[in-house]
C-alpha positions in Angstrom: -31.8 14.9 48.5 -34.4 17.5 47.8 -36.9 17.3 45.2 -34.9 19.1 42.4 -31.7 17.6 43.2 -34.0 14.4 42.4 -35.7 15.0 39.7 -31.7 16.1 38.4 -30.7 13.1 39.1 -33.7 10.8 37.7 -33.5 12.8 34.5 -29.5 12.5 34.6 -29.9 8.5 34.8 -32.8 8.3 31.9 -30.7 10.1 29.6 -27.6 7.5 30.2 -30.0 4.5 30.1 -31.2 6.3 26.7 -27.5 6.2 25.7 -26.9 1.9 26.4 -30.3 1.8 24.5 -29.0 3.7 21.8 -25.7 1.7 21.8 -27.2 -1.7 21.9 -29.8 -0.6 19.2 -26.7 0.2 17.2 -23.8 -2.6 18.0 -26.0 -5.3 18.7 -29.2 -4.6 16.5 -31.3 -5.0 20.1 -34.7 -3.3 20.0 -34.7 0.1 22.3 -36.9 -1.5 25.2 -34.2 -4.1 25.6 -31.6 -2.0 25.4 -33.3 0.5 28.0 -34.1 -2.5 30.5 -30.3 -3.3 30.5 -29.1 0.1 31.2 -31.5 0.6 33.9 -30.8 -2.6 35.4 -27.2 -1.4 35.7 -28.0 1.7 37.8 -31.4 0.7 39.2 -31.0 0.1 43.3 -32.0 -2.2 44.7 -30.1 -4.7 41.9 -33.4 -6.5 42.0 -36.6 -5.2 40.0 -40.2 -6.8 39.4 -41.2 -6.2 35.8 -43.4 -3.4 37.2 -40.2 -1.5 38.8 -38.3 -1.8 35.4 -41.4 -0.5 33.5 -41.8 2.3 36.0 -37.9 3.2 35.6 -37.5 3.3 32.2 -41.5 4.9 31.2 -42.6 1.7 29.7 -45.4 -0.3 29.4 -45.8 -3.2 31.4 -46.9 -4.9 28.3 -43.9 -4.3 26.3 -41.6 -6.2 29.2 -42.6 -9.4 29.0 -40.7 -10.3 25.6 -37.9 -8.6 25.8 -37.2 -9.6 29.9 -37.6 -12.9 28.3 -35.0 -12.8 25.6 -32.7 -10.8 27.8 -33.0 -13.9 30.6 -32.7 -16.4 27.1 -29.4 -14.7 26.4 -28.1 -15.1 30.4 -27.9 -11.7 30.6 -30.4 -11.2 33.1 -31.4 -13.6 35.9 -35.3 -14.1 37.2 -35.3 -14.6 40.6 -38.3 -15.4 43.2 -38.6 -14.5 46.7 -40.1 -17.1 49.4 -43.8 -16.0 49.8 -44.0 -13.8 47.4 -45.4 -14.7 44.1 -43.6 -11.7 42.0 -40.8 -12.8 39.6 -37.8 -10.1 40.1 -34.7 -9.5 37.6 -31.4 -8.5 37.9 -28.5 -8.2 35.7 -26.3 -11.1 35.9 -22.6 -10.7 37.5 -21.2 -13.0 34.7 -23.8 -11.0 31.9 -20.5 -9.4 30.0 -17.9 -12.5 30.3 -20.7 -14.5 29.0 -21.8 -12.6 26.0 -18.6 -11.9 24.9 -17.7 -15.5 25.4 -21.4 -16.4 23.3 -19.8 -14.0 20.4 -16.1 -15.6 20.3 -18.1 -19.0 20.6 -19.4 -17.5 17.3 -17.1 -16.2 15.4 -15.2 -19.7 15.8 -18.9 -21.0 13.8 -18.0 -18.7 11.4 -14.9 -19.5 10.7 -15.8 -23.2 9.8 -18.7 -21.8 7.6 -16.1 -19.7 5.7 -13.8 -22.8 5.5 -16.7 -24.9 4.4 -17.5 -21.8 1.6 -13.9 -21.9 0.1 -14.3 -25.3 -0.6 -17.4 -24.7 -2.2 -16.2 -22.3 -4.4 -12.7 -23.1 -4.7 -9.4 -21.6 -3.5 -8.6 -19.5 -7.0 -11.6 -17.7 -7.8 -12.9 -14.0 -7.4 -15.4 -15.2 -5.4 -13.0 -17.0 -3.2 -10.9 -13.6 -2.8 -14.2 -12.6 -0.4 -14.3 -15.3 2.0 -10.1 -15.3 2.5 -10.9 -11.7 2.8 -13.3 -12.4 5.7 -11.3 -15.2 7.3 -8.0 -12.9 7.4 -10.3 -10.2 9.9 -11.4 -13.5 11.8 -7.6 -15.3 12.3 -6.8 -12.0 13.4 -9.4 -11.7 16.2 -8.6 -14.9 16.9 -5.4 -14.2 17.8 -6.2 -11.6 20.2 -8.4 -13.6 21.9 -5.9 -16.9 21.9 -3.7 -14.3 24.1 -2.8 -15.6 27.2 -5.4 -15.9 30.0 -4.2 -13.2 32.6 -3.7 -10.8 29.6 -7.7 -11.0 28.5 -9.2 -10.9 32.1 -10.8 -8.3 33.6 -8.6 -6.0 35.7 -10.3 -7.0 38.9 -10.0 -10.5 38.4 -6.5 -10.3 38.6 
């Protein structure tokens, strides 16, 4: 590949991680950096990066790594990983990042439906305020019952 095919191509894969950052910011109410270390940490090859190669891929300090490659490795979406000999801590996305996460968010919405439960007894099963929470708990039963779909329906196609 010559160099403008390259630089193309480098400028081609900053503006997608941009977009995952942008998404994350958005959906998930991640700060940019984190988002941008996940989206290059989908693409980056090798699968494996020091905190200096994810820095150097996505234009960022070195300084600003640190707390979010530790919140992302908090979350289980990114594993740290050592190499014999070498002192350097590399990262890399985890293959179970996505099943986990979304499994961390059903985990919580099932929290929240026992909140809500907890806040209709509270308030009492007949009032305005009342009206809110049923109101909130009709969305959740209904998610839930996606998700209580059976197994082989909710896996990932190449699972199957």
């Amino acid at each position: 590949m010559d160099e403008g095919s390259r630089a193309v191509a480098e400028d081609a894969e900053a503006a997608w991680v941009e977009r995952v950052s942008a998404f994350f910011a958005r959906q998930e109410g991640l700060p940019p950096i984190t988002g941008r270390i996940l989206g290059w940490l989908m693409i980056c090859e090798p699968a494996e990066q020091s905190a200096a190669d994810i820095a150097a891929g996505i234009t960022a300090s070195r300084a600003s790594m640190t707390a979010n490659i530790r919140y992302l490795t908090a979350t289980g979406l990114v594993r740290r990983y050592t190499r014999a000999g070498d002192r350097t801590a590399y990262y890399r996305l985890d293959d179970q990042a996505w099943e986990t996460a979304v499994r961390q968010r059903i985990e919580g919405m099932s929290a929240f439906q026992d909140v809500l439960d907890q806040g209709l007894g509270l308030v009492g099963p007949d009032t305005g305020r009342a009206s809110r929470l049923r109101a909130a708990q009709e969305v959740y039963h209904w998610v839930g019952s996606l998700l209580r779909q059976p197994e082989e329906q909710r896996e990932p196609e190449e699972r199957r």
